[in-house]
Structure formats: C-alpha cells, structure tokens
C-alpha positions as CSV (number, residue, x, y, z in Angstrom):
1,X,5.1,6.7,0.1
2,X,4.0,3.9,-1.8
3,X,3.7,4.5,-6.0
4,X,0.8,4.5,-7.3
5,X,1.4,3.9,-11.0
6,X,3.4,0.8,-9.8
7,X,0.1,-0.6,-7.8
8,X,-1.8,-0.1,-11.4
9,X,0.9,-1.4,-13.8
10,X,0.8,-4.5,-11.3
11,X,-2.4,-6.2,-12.1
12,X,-1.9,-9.0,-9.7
13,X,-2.0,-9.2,-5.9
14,X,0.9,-10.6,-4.1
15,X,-0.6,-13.7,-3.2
16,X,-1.5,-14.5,-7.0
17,X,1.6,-13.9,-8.0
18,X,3.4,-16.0,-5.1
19,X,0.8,-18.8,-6.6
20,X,2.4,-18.3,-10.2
21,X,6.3,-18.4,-8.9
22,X,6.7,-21.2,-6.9
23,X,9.9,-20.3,-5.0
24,X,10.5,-23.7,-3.4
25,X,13.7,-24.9,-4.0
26,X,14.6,-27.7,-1.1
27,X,13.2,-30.5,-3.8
28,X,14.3,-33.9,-2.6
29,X,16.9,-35.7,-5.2
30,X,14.1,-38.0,-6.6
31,X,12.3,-35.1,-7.9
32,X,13.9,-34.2,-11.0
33,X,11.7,-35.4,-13.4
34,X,9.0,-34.3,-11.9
35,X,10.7,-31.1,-11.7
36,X,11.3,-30.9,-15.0
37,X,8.0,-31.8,-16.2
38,X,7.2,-28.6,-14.9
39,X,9.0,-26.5,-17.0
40,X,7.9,-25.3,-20.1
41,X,11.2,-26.1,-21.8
42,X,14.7,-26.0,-21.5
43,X,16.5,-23.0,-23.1
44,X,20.4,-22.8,-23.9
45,X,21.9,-21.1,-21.1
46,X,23.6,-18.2,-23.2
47,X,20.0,-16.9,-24.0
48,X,19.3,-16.7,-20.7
49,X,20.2,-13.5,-19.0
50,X,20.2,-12.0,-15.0
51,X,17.3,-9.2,-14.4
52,X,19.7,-5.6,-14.5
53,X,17.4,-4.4,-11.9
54,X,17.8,-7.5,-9.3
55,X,18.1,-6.3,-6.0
56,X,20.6,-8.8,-4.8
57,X,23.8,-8.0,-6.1
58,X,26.4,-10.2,-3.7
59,X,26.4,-14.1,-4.2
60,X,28.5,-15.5,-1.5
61,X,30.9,-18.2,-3.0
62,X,30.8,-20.9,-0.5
63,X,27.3,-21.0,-0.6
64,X,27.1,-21.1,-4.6
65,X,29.8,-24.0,-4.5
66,X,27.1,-26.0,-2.3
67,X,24.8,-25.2,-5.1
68,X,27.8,-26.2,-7.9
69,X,28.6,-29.3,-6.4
70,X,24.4,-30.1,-6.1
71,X,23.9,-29.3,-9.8
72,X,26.8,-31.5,-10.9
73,X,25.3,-34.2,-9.0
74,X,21.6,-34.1,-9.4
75,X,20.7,-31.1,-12.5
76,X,18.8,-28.2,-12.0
77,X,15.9,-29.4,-9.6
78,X,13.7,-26.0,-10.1
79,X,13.3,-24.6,-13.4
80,X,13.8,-20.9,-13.8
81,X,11.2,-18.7,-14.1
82,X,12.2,-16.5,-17.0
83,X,10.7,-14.3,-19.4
84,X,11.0,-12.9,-23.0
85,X,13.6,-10.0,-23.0
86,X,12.1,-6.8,-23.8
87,X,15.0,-5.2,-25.0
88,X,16.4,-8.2,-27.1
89,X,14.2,-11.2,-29.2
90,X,15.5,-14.3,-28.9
91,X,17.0,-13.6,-25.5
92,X,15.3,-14.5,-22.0
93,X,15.8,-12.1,-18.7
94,X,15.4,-14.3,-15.4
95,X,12.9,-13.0,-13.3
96,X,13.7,-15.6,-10.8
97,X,16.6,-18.4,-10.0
98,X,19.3,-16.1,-10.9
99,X,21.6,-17.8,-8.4
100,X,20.6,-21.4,-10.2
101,X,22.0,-19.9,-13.3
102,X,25.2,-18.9,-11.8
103,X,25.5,-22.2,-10.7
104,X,24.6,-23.8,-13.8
105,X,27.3,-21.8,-15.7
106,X,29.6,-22.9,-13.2
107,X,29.0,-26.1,-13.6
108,X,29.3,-26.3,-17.4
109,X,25.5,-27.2,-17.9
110,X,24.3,-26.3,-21.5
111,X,21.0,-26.4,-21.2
112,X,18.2,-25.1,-18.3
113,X,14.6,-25.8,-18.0
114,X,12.6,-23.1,-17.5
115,X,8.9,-21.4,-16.5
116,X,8.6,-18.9,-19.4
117,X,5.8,-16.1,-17.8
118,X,4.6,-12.8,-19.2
119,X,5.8,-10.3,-16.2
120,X,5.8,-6.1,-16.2
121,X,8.5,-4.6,-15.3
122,X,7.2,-4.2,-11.8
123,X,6.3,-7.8,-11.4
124,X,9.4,-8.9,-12.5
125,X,11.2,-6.7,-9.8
126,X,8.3,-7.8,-7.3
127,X,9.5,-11.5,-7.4
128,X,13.1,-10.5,-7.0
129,X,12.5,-8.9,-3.9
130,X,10.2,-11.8,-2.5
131,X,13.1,-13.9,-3.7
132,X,15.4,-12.1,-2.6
133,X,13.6,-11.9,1.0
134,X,13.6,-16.3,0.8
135,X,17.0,-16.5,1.4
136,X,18.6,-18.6,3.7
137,X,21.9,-16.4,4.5
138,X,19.8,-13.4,5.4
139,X,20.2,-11.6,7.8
140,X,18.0,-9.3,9.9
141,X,18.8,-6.1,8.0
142,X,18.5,-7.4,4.8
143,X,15.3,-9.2,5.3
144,X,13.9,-5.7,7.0
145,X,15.0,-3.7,3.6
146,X,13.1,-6.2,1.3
147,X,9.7,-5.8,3.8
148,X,10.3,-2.0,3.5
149,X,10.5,-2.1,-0.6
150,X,7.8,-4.1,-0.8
151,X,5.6,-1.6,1.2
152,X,7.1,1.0,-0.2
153,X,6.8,0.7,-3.9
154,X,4.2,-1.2,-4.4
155,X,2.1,-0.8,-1.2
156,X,1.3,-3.8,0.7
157,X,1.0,-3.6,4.0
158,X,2.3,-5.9,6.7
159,X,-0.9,-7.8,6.7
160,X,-1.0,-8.4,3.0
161,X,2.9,-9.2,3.3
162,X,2.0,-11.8,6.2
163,X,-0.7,-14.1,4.9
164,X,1.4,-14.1,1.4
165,X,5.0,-15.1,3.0
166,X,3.7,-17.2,5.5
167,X,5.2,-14.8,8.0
168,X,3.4,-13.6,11.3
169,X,2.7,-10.2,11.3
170,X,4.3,-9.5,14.7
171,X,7.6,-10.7,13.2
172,X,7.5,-8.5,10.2
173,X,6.8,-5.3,12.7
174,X,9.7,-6.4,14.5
175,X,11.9,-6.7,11.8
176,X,10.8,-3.1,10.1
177,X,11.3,-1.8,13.5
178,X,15.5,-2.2,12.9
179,X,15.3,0.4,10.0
180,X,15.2,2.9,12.7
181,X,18.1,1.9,14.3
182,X,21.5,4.3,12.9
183,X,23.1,3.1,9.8
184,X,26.0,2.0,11.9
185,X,24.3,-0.1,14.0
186,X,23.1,-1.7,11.0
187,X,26.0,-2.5,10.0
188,X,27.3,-4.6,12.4
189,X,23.8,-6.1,12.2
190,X,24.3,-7.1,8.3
191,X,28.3,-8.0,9.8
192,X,27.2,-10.6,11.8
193,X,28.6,-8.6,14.7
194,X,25.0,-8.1,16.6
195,X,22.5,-10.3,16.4
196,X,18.9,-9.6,15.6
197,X,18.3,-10.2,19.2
198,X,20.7,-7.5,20.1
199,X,19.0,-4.8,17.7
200,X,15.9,-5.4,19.1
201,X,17.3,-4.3,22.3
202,X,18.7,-1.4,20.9
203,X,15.7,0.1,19.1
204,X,13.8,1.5,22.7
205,X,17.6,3.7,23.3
206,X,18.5,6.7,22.3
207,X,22.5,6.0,22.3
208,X,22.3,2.4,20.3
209,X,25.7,3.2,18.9
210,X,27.7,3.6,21.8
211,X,25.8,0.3,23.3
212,X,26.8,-1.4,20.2
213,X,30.1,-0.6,20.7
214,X,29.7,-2.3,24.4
215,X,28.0,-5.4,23.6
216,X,31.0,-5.8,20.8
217,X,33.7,-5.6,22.9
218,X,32.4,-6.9,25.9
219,X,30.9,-10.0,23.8
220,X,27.6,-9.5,25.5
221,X,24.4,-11.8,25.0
222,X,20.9,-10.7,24.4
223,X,19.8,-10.8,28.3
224,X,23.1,-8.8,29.2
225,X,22.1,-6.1,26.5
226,X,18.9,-5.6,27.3
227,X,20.1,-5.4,30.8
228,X,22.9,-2.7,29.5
229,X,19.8,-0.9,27.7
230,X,17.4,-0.4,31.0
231,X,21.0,0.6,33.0
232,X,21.7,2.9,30.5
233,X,18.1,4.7,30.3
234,X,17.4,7.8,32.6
235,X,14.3,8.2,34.2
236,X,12.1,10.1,32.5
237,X,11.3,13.8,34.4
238,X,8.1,14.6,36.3
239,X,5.7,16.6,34.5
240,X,4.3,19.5,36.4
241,X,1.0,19.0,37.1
242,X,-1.7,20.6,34.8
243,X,-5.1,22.0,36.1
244,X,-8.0,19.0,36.0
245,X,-10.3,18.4,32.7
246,X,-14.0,19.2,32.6
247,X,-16.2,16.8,32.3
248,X,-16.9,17.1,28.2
249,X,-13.1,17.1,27.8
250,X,-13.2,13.4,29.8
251,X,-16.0,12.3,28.5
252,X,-14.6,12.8,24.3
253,X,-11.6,11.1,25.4
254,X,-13.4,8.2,26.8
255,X,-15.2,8.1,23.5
256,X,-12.3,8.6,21.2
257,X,-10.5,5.8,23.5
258,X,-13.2,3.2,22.7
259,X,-13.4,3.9,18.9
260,X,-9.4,3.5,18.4
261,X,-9.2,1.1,21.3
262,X,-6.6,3.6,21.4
263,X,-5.2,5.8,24.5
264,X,-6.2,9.4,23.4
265,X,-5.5,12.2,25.3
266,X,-6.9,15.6,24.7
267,X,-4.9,19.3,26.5
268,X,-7.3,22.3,25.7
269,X,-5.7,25.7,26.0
270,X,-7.9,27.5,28.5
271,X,-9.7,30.0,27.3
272,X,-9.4,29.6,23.5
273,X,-9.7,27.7,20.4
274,X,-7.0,25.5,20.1
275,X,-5.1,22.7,21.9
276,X,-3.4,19.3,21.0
277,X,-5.2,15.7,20.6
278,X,-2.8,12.6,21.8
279,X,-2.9,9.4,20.7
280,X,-0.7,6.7,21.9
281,X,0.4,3.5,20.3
282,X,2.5,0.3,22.0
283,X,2.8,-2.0,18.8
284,X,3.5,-1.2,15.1
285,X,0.4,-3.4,14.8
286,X,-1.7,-0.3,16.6
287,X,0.2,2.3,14.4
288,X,-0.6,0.8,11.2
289,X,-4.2,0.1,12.1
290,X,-4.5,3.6,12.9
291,X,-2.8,4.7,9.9
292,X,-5.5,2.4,8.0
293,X,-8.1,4.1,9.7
294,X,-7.5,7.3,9.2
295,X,-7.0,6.6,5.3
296,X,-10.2,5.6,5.0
C-alpha cells in the first residue's frame, strides 16, 4: 500500500523533481566547464558524505575503475547533487552521485563541485531510487524492485512513473510483472543466468522453477523457452456446463462490459440473493485502470 504521510511530506511531483536533479551523466569531454558552471560550488570531499538510507548498496569494481580512470582524465563532469546534513553542520549528505564520489576518493581528487538542494527525507530517498533505477548494469530484477518502491511508498502509478522516466508504460508492466515470479527464479535473473526474455516466459507457468532449472542446463534461448513453457502447460479442464442466463442477467453484463471495456461475467445462484460478479483483465494496463476506477 502506498504511505500516505510520505505523499504529504513530498511536496513535489516526480516530474518536478526529475526537472530539479538532472541525472544525465554521459557529458561529452568538452563539457567540463560548462559542467561546472553548473554547480553551486565545490565542497572538500571529506564533508561530503553517502545518504545511510541509499538503496544501492553494491558498486561493482570494474565498473567504478572505468569511472576512476575517467575522473583522472577529464574531473568530475556532473556535479553532485548534495545537501546540508541534518544530523551534522558543516557536513553535506549526497542525495545523488554517490558512485562519482567513490570515484573521486579513489582517485585522490580534493575537491567536488556540487548542486547544494533543500530535500526531505523522502525526496532525498526518492532520487536514490530514480538513480538508482538509471543505471546502466541493471538488470531486470533490480530495475523491477526500484518501479515497485516507487509505487509503493510514495504512490505513483505506472503512468506517472512513465511520462517522468521516459519509459513506456507497457515496459514498466512487464518488468513489475517479474516480482511474481519465486525468489529463486529471481535470482538467477539478478545472476545473469536467465535473461529478461526468459522470465517473461516464465511468469504465465505455474512450475517457473523447475523450467529455470531446464533452460539453465540445457542453455536454452528465449524461443526455445517459451516453447518449453506451452509444452509444459496442461490443458485446462472442461467446465460443466451451467443452465443459460435470463435476459436481465445478459443484458447487465453487456452494460457492465461497455463501461469497463472490460469482460464481466455475472453467475446468480438460482433462487436467492447472492452470486459472484467476474471481471477479467489481459494486461496490467487493464488491471490498474480498473484499480483507478474503482478508487475513485
């Protein structure tokens, strides 16, 4: 469920707050003085420290010794965005370019420039997850689980998430759609022993671990797993056939169908008061539009 409080202390919509972190790091080598001209400042890289609540808590070393080597070369291209430590003055938390800074030390630099912003403490774990979700070495999973957090604790939807990141909304439903998968499956996903291509194949099973194990061994590709999948599915019985709807029953499902633009399907119990209303999605898209809907 999404938090309320966290919506409040927020202030800012996603998209205003995208506008006031520019998270664009691939700045040509001719760029840094204008790079630096947009910083506020440079600060002393010892008063400078990581967010304790960053979500990312593995930086892979090859891929910070690109960064090293970079820095050594060229400076710092994008300045931090940083602000004033709550808990200590004089000292400044990063609220985003943690791995710069790790780079930086690394690299023997002194001095940073930096963005100094006023951020909440629900901002400033906001943009670590955005930042978090910009990563090039992500995979799948990872991506997936910073869409969810989003959503989760400070309740954006998948549209909102879209037209912020630039993302389509068809991929983010795809992606959340691999949470469902079991933890093991995931796994291998975050591994790099399944690709994203594989999970999605896996997510319309019931027995995606013992497939994973298959398309493992067996080295499988993406058409021969979802080939594996259909194989391994068993028809689905025949239903025994119920007695024909009256003509009101018909006719509110025909109207329910056209509201939703939704299949419903309604089963009065004969005879009494009760039954059971069915309505059936085939996209995330549809469930969260109907989700919307109803919360209205």
């Amino acid at each position: 469920m999404s938090n309320p409080k966290s919506r409040k202390n927020l202030g800012r919509g996603l998209s205003t707050l995208l506008a006031d972190v520019d998270m664009n790091t691939d700045l040509p080598s001719n760029a840094r003085n204008e790079a630096r001209r947009g910083a506020d400042t440079t600060l002393p890289i010892e008063k400078i420290r990581p967010n304790p609540d960053q979500p990312r808590r593995s930086f892979k070393p090859e891929h910070l010794d690109e960064l090293v080597a970079s820095i050594r070369e060229k400076g710092v291209l994008q300045p931090l965005i940083v602000r004033a430590d709550p808990n200590d003055v004089g000292m400044y938390q990063i609220v985003a370019g943690e791995r710069r800074w790790r780079a930086a030390q690394r690299a023997q630099l002194h001095s940073l420039p930096v963005v100094i912003r006023e951020f909440s403490d629900s901002e400033v774990l906001e943009v670590a997850i955005i930042e978090n979700i910009q990563r090039a070495d992500l995979n799948a999973a990872e991506e997936a689980a910073g869409y969810r957090q989003l959503m989760d604790s400070f309740g954006h939807t998948q549209e909102q998430l879209a037209t912020a990141l630039g993302k389509s909304r068809s991929h983010i439903a795809n992606l959340l759609r691999l949470l469902t998968l079991p933890e093991t499956v995931l796994d291998h996903l975050r591994a790099g022993r399944l690709t994203a291509g594989h999970a999605r194949a896996l997510v319309t099973t019931d027995n995606a671990e013992a497939l994973a194990r298959q398309i493992i061994q067996n080295g499988l590709s993406v058409r021969q797993t979802e080939a594996l999948v259909k194989s391994s599915q068993t028809p689905a019985p025949k239903r025994a056939l119920k007695p024909g709807k009256d003509s009101d029953t018909r006719a509110i499902e025909a109207d329910l169908t056209a509201h939703l633009h939704l299949k419903v399907s309604i089963d009065h119990r004969v005879g009494g008061q009760a039954g059971e209303l069915r309505v059936t999605y085939k996209t995330l898209e549809e469930l969260d539009g109907l989700c919307q809907l109803l919360s209205r």
